[in-house]
C-alpha positions in Angstrom: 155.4 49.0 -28.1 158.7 49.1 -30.1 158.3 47.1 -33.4 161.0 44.4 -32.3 158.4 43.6 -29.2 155.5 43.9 -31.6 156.4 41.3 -33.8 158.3 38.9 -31.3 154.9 39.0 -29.2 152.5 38.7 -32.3 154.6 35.5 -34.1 155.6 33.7 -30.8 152.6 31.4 -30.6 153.8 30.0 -34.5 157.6 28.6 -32.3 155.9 25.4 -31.6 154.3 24.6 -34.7 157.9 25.8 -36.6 159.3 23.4 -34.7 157.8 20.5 -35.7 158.5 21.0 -39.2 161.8 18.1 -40.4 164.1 20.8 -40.3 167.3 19.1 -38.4 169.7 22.7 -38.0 167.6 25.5 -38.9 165.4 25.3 -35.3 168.0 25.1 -33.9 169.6 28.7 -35.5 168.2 31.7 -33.5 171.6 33.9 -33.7 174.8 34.1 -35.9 176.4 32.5 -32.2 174.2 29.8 -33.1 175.2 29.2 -36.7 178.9 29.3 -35.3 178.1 26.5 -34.1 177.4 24.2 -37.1 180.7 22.6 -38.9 181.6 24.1 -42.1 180.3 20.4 -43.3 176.5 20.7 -41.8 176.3 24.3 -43.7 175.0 23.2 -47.2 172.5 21.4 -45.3 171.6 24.4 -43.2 171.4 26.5 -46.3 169.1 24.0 -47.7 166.8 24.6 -45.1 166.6 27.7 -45.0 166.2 28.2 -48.8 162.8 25.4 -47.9 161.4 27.9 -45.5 161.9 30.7 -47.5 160.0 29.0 -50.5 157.6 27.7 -47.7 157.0 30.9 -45.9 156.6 33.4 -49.2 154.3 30.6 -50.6 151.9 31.6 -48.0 152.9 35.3 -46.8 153.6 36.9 -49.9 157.0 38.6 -50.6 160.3 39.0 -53.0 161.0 35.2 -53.8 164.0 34.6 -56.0 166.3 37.2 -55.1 166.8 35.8 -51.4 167.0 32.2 -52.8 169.7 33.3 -54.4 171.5 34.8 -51.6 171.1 32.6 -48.8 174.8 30.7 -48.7 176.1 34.4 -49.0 173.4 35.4 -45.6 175.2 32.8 -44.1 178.7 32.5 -44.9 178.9 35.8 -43.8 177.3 35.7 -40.4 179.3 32.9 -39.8 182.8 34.4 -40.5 181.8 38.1 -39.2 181.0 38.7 -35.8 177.7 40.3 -36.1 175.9 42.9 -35.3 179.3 44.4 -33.9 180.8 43.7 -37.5 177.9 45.9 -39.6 176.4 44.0 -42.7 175.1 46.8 -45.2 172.3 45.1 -47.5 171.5 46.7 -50.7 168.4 45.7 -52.1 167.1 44.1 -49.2 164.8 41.7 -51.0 168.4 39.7 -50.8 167.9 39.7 -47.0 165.3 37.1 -45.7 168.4 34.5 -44.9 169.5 37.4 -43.5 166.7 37.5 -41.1 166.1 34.2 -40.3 170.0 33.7 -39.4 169.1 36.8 -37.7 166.0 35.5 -34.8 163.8 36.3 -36.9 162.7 32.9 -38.2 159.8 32.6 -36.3 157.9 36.3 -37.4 158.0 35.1 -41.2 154.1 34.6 -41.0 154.0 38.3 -40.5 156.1 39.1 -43.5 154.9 42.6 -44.2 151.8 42.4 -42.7 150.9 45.4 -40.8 152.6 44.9 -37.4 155.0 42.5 -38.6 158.7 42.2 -40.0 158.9 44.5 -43.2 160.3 43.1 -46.4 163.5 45.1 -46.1 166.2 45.4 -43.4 164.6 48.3 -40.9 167.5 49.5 -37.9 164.6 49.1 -35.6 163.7 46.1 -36.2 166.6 44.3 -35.2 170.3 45.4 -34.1 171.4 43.1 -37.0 170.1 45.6 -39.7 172.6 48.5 -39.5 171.0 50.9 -42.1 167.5 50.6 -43.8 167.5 48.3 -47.0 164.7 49.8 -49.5 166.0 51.4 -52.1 169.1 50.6 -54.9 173.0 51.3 -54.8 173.0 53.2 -51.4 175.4 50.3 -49.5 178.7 51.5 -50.4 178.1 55.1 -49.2 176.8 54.0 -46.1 179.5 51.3 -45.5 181.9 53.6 -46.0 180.3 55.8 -43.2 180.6 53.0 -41.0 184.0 52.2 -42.0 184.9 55.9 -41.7 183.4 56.3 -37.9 185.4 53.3 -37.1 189.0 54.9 -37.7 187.7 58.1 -36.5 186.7 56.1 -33.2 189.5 53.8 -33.2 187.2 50.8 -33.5 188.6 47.6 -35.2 184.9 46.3 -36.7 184.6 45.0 -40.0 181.9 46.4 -42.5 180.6 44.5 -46.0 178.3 45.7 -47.9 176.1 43.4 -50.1 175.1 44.7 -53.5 173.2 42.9 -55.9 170.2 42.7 -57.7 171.4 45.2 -60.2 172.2 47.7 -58.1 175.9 47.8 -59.1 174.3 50.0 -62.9 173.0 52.7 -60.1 175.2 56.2 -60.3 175.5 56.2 -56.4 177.4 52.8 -56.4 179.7 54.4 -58.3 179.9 57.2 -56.5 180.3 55.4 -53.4 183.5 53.2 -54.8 185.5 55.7 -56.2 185.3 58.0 -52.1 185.5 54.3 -50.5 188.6 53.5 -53.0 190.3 57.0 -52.4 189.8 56.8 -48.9 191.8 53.1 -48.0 189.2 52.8 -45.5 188.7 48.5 -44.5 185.7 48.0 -46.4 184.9 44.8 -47.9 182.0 44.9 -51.1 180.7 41.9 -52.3 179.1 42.2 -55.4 176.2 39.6 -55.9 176.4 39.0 -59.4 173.3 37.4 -61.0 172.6 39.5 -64.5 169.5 40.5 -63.2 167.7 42.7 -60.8 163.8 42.6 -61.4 164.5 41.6 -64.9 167.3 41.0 -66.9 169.7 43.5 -66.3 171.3 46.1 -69.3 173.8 47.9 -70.1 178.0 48.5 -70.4 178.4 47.1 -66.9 176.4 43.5 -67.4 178.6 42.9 -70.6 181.5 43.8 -68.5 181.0 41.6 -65.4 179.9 39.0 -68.1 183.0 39.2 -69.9 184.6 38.3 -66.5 182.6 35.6 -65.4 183.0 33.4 -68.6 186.4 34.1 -69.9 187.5 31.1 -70.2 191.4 31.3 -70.9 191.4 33.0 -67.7 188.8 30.7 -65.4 190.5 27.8 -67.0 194.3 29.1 -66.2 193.6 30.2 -63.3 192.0 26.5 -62.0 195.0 25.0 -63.1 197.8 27.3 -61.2 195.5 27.3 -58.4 195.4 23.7 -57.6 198.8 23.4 -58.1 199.8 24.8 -55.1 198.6 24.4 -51.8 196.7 27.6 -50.1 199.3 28.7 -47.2 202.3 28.0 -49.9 204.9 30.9 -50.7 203.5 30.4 -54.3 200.0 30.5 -54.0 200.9 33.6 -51.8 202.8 35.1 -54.5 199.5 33.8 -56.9 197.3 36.6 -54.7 199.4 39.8 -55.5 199.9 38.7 -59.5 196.3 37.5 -59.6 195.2 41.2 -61.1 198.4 41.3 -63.7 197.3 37.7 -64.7 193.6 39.3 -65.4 194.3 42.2 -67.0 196.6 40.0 -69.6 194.4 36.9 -69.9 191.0 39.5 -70.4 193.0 41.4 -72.4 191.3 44.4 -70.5 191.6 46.5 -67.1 189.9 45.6 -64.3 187.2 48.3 -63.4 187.3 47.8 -59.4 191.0 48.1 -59.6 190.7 51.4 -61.0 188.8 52.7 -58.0 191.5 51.8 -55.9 189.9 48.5 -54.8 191.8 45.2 -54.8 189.4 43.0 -56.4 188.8 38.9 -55.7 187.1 36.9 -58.2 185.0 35.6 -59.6 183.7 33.3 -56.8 180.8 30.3 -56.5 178.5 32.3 -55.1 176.5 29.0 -53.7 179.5 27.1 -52.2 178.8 27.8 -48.7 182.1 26.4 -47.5 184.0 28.3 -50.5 182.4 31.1 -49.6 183.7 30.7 -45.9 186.9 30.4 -46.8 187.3 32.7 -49.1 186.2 35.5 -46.7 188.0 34.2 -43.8 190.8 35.1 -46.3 189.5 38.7 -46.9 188.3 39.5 -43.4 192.8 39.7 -42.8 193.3 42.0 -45.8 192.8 45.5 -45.0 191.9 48.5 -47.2 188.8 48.3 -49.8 188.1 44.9 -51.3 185.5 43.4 -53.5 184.3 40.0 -53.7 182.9 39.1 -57.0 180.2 36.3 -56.8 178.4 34.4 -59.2 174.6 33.6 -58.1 171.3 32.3 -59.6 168.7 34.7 -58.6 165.8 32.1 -57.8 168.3 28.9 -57.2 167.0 26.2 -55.6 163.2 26.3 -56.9 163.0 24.9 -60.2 160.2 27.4 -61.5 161.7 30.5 -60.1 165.0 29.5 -61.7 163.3 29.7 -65.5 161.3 32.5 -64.7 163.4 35.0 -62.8 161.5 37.9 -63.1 158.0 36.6 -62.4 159.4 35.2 -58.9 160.8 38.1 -58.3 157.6 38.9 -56.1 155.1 36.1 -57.4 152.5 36.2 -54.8 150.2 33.3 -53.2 151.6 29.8 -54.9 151.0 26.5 -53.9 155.1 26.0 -53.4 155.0 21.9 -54.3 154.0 22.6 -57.8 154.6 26.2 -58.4 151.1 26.8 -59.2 150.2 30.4 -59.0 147.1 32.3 -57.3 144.7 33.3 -60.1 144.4 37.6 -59.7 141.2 39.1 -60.8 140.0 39.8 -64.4 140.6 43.9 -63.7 143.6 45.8 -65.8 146.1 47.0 -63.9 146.7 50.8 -64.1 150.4 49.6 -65.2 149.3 46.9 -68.3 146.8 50.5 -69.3 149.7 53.0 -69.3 151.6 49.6 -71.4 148.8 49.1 -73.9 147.6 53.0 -74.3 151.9 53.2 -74.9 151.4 50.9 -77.8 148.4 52.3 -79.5 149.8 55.7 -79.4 153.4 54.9 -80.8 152.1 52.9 -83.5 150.2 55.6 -84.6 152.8 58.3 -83.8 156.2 57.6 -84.6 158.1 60.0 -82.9 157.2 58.3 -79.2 159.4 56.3 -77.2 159.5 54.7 -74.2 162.1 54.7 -71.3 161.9 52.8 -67.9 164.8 52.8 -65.2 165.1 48.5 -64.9 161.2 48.1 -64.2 159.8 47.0 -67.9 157.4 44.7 -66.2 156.6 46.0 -63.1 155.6 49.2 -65.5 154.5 47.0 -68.7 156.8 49.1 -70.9 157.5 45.6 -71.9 154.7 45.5 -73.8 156.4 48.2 -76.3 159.9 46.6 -76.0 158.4 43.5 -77.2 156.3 45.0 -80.2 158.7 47.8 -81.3 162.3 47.1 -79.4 164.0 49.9 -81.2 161.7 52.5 -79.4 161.6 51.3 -76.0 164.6 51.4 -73.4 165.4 49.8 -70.1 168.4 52.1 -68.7 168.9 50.2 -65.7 168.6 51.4 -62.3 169.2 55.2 -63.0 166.4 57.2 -62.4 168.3 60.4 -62.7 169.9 59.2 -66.2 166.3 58.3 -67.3 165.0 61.6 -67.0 167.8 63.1 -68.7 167.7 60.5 -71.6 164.4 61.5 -71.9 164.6 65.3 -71.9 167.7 65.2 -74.5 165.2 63.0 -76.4 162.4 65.5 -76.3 164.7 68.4 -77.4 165.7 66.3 -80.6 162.1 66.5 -81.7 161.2 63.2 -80.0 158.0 62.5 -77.3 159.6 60.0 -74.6 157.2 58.8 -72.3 159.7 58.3 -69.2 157.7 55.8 -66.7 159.2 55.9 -63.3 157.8 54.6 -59.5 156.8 57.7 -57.4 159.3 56.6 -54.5 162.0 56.2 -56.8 161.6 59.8 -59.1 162.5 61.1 -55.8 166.3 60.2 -57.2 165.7 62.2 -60.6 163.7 65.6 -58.5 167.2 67.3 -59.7 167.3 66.1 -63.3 163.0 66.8 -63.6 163.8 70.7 -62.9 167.4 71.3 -64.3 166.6 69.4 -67.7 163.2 69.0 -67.8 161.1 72.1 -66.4 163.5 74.7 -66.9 163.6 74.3 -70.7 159.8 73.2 -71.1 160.6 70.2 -72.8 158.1 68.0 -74.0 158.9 64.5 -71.6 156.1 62.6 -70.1 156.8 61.7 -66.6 154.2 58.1 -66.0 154.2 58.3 -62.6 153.5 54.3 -61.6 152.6 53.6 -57.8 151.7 56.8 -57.1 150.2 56.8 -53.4 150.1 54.4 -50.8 151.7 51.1 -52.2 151.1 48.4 -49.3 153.1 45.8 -48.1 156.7 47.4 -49.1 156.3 49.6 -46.3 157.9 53.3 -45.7 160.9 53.1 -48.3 157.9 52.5 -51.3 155.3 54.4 -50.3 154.6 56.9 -53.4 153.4 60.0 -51.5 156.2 62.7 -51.8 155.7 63.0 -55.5 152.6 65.6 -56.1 154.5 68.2 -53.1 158.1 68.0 -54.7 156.6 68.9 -58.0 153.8 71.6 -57.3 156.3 74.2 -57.0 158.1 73.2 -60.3 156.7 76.2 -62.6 155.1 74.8 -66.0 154.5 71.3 -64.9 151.3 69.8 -65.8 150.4 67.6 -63.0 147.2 65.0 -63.9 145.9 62.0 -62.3 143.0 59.7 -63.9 139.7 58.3 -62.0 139.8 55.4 -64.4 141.3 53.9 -67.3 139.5 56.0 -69.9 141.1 58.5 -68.3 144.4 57.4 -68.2 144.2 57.2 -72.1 142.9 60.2 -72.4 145.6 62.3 -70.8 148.9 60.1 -72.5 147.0 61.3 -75.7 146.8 64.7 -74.2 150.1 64.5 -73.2 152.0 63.2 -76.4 150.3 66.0 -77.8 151.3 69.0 -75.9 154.8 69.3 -76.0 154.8 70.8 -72.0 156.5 69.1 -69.1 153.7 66.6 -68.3 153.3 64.0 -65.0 150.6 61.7 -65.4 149.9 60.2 -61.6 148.5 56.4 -60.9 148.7 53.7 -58.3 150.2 50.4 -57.3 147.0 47.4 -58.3 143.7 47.4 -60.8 142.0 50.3 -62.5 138.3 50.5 -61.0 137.3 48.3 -64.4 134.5 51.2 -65.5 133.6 50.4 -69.1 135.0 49.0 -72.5 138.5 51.5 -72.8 140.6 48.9 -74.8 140.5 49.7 -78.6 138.3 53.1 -77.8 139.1 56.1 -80.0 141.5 58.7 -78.0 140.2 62.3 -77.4 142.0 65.0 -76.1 141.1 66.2 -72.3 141.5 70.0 -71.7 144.8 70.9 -69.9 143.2 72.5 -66.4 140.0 71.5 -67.0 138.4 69.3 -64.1 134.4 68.4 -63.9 131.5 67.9 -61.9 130.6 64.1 -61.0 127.8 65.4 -58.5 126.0 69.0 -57.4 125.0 69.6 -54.5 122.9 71.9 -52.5 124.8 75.2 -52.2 126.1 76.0 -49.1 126.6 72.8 -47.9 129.8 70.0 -48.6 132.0 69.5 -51.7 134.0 67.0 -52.4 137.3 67.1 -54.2 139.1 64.7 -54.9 142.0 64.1 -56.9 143.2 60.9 -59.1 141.8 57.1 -58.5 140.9 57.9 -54.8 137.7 59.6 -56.4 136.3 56.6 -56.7 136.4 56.1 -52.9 134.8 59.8 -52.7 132.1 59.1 -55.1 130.9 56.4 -53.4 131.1 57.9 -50.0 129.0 60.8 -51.3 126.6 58.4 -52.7 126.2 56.5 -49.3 125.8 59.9 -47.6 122.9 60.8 -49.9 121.5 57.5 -48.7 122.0 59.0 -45.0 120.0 62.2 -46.7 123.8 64.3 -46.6 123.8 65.9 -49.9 127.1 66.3 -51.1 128.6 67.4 -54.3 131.9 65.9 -55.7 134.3 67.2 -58.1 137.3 65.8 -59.9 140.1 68.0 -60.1 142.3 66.0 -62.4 144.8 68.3 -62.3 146.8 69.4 -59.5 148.3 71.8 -61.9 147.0 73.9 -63.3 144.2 74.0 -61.4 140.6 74.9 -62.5 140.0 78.6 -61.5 136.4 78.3 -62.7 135.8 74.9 -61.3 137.4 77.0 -57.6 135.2 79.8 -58.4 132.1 78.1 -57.9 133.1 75.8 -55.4 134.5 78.8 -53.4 131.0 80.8 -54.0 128.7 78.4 -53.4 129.6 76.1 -50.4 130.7 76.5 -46.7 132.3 73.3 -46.4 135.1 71.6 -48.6 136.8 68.3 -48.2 140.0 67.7 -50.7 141.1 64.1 -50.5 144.3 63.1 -52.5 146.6 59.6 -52.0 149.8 61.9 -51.4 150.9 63.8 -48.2 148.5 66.5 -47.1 152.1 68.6 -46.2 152.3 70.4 -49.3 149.9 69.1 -51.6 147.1 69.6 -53.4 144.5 70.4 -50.7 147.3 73.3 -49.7 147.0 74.4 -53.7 143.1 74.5 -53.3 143.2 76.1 -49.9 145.7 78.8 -51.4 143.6 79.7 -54.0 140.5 80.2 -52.2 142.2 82.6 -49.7 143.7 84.2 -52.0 140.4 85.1 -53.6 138.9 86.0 -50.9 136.5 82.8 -50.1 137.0 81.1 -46.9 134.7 78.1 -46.6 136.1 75.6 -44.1 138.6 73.7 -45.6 139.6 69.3 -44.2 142.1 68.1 -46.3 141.9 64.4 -46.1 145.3 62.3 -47.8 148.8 61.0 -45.9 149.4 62.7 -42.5 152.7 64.5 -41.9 154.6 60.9 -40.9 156.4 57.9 -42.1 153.5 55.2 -43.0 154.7 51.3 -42.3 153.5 48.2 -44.0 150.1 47.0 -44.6 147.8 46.1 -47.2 146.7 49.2 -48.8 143.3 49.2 -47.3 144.5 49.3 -43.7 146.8 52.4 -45.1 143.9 54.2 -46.4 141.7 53.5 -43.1 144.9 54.2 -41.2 145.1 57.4 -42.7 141.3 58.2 -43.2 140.4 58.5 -46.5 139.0 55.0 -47.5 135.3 55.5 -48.6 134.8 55.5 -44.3 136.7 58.3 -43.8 135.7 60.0 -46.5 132.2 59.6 -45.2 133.0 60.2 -41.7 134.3 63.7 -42.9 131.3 64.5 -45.1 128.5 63.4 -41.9 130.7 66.0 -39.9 128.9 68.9 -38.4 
């Protein structure tokens, strides 16, 4: 069944109960044909209705909160002065989108918010004909806007195209990138540029100041007010206003205007939560050809009173009771994130040289942990994977050991800058790999499983992943200590909470060097696992000794360099071997292991249990691991094999 069916036919029994909920316009809104149909004077209403069920519907199916609260009189000031989906809206960051969606039909599937069969969190082409291009990942609207714009002249098609960037995607290098080919070009391109300082947390760097610096001038806010209301808008004056407007800014700021320099004409700034503003000012726009951008001015979180004073905490806050903004209580476990934050701590107050370096996620890592206790050491470079890992590596060939903590799905933007300026010299830069593996409910554009097969072939990386959280200390020690290339590899969620690691004295783990948690009867199954999904392995080989299976199980805890002698006696003493890794079997490290033994000349019979060879959707990690058969069943089922 195509995922639009899916959806529509798991979420239609909830129409009835939606509507009788006191929303007067919203059930009313299944299409931007219906939202045409609301007076410019019944939109603020509308909007607040929306931004209700949003706050309503997250409260209970957990997703990105504040950042569509923010942009929900943008959703809909633009679906109802574009005539969409023939005019294509490009989301960036589409955690911006759920007005989007509900403007969209897709109100009533919000109690499947990434749930497995329902709506993802991000704009997905087959989902809906309203999503134009997928939504996961930072800064890539421009570039495919401009596509759209492009194949439009090319097919002598009069659409419009906007794209939406926000959330601080505007600091990525592709945005850039994207406006200066979209301002060369003259293509009929309109970018607005959701402006609310932050994107998961507060944002940094030359740009922020910049688009600061125009948002609260105020000899030119104030003078421009003034001449404004003067004169009527349709008047030869106010006319004449438009074309000066840029002369005005550069004179009054005292500065050029960055857009202008890419060859965009550039409108702003604008209330970014006047609905009716909004609509005018882009009826405006929508008869100006050539690239434009629309500078708006938003509150990421506005409307909801706890999201507003704690933006990034609502950024994605989970279960809350939505009336008081009480939180759901998580478990006493550590995250692997808040281990890699406080092992970061303890090892750069004893060793001075370390830093820190995180690409705009210092709490959804914990590097804020060291930019709170030593600020000077610890840097958030905004959303710029690739410039982090350069940062890094010119850091580590001036003598210093910068631990560069990066999401798997996202190092996929720096693969170039990890060999050119990393690998190729040998330089000592310690790649954290954060939400390594299957991720959950952000779906296919998150999921962290490319990462171990794009760097295997990287000569003289050291590739490690840690069972637990001693573990994890163990190899940042290792690894601020070896002065190599080093990745260490750990998931989304809690540690497995084995023992007292907090406080306990570091030791070094040999590089290569895996171990035995289990023997095992030769000639019969071993298990190897590699990284935190050992812990499913050891307990399926400890439930299959309970079935009277013996089974031996190995941890490899490095995917590179492997343990020869570890191999060795694998490869010599058992005719079965079951690898099992959180990263896609194409490629990885069960390839590496069956490599080595034929190469050798052992030949047991080889199951590599990990991700298949395909794009995995949204679920709750535990449906992805039994979807993709290694959760302690599978790893079972495999081992009870004949």
């Amino acid at each position: 069944m195509a995922p639009f069916l899916l959806w529509k036919s798991l979420t239609l029994h909830h129409r009835d109960k939606m509507e009788k909920q006191d929303y007067k316009y919203m059930n009313g809104v299944d299409s931007p044909a219906d939202l045409k149909r609301l007076s410019l004077d019944e939109l603020p209403a509308y909007c607040g209705e929306v931004r209700r069920f949003i706050i309503e519907s997250v409260a209970r199916a957990p997703g990105h909160l504040a950042s569509s609260l923010g942009a929900v009189e943008l959703s809909v000031a633009i679906h109802y002065v574009f005539d969409t989906p023939n005019d294509k809206i490009v989301w960036d960051v589409g955690h911006q989108a759920y007005a989007h969606k509900i403007v969209t039909g897709r109100r009533d599937a919000f109690s499947t918010l990434r749930k497995s069969g329902g709506i993802a969190g991000f704009p997905r082409p087959g989902e809906s004909p309203y999503d134009p291009f997928i939504g996961g990942h930072s800064s890539t609207s421009i570039s495919a806007a401009l596509g759209f714009s492009t194949a439009n002249r090319l097919a002598g098609r009069s659409e419009h195209v906007v794209a939406v960037i926000g959330d601080g995607a505007m600091t990525g290098g592709l945005a850039f990138e994207g406006l200066n080919n979209a301002g060369a070009s003259k293509s009929d391109l309109l970018v607005v540029l959701n402006d609310n300082r932050i994107s998961i947390d507060r944002n940094t760097g030359g740009l922020a100041d910049y688009l600061v610096g125009i948002t609260t001038s105020e000899r030119y806010n104030r003078f421009k007010m003034k001449v404004w209301n003067m004169f009527p808008p349709g008047s030869s004056v106010h006319n004449a206003l438009k074309k000066t407007s840029n002369a005005l800014k550069h004179g009054l700021l005292q500065q050029s205007n960055l857009f202008e320099s890419f060859g965009f004409r550039y409108f702003g700034p604008v209330d970014g939560h006047d609905v009716v503003g909004l609509v005018k000012v882009l009826r405006d726009l929508k008869r100006i050809g050539g690239p434009k951008l629309l500078h708006t001015v938003t509150m990421k979180g506005k409307g909801y009173t706890p999201a507003e004073l704690d933006q990034p905490t609502w950024h994605a806050p989970g279960p809350f009771d939505p009336r008081t903004g009480r939180r759901a209580k998580g478990g006493g476990e550590a995250r692997w994130q808040d281990v890699f934050g406080e092992t970061l701590v303890e090892l750069a107050r004893a060793d001075g040289r370390i830093v820190g370096i995180t690409p705009a996620m210092p709490t959804g890592s914990s590097l804020n942990l060291m930019m709170e206790a030593m600020p000077a050491r610890a840097f958030d470079v905004g959303i710029a994977e690739g410039h982090a890992v350069t940062f890094a590596a010119g850091l580590a060939a001036a003598g210093m050991v910068p631990f560069c903590t990066v999401y798997s799905s996202f190092l996929q933007r720096a693969y170039d800058n990890v060999i050119h300026d990393v690998a190729i010299e040998r330089l000592g830069v310690v790649l954290c790999v954060d939400r390594g593996g299957l991720v959950g409910e952000d779906g296919t554009t998150h999921q962290g499983v490319f990462d171990i097969a794009a760097l295997l072939p990287v000569p003289g990386m050291v590739i490690s992943s840690p069972m637990d959280e001693e573990d994890m200390r163990s190899l940042m020690y290792t690894a601020s200590r070896a002065g190599l290339p080093f990745v260490i590899r750990y998931p989304r969620g809690n540690a497995p909470g084995r023992g007292r690691w907090r406080g306990r004295e570091f030791a070094e783990t040999e590089i290569g060097r895996g171990r035995c948690l289990r023997g095992g009867g030769g000639g019969g199954v071993a298990v190897l696992s590699f990284g935190p999904v050992g812990n499913f392995a050891a307990e399926a080989v400890e439930r299959a000794a309970g079935q009277g299976v013996g089974a031996a199980h190995y941890d490899l805890r490095f995917a590179k360099p492997l343990d020869g002698e570890l191999l060795h006696e694998v490869g010599r003493g058992f005719g079965r071997v079951i690898t099992v890794e959180d990263g896609a079997v194409s490629g990885g490290v069960g390839g590496a292991v069956s490599e080595f033994f034929a190469a050798h000349g052992y030949s047991p019979r080889v199951e590599h249990l990990g991700v298949p060879d395909r794009f995995i959707p949204h679920g709750t990690p535990a449906e992805l691991y039994r979807m993709c058969g290694f959760d302690t069943e599978g790893i079972l089922a495999a081992i009870l094999k004949k």
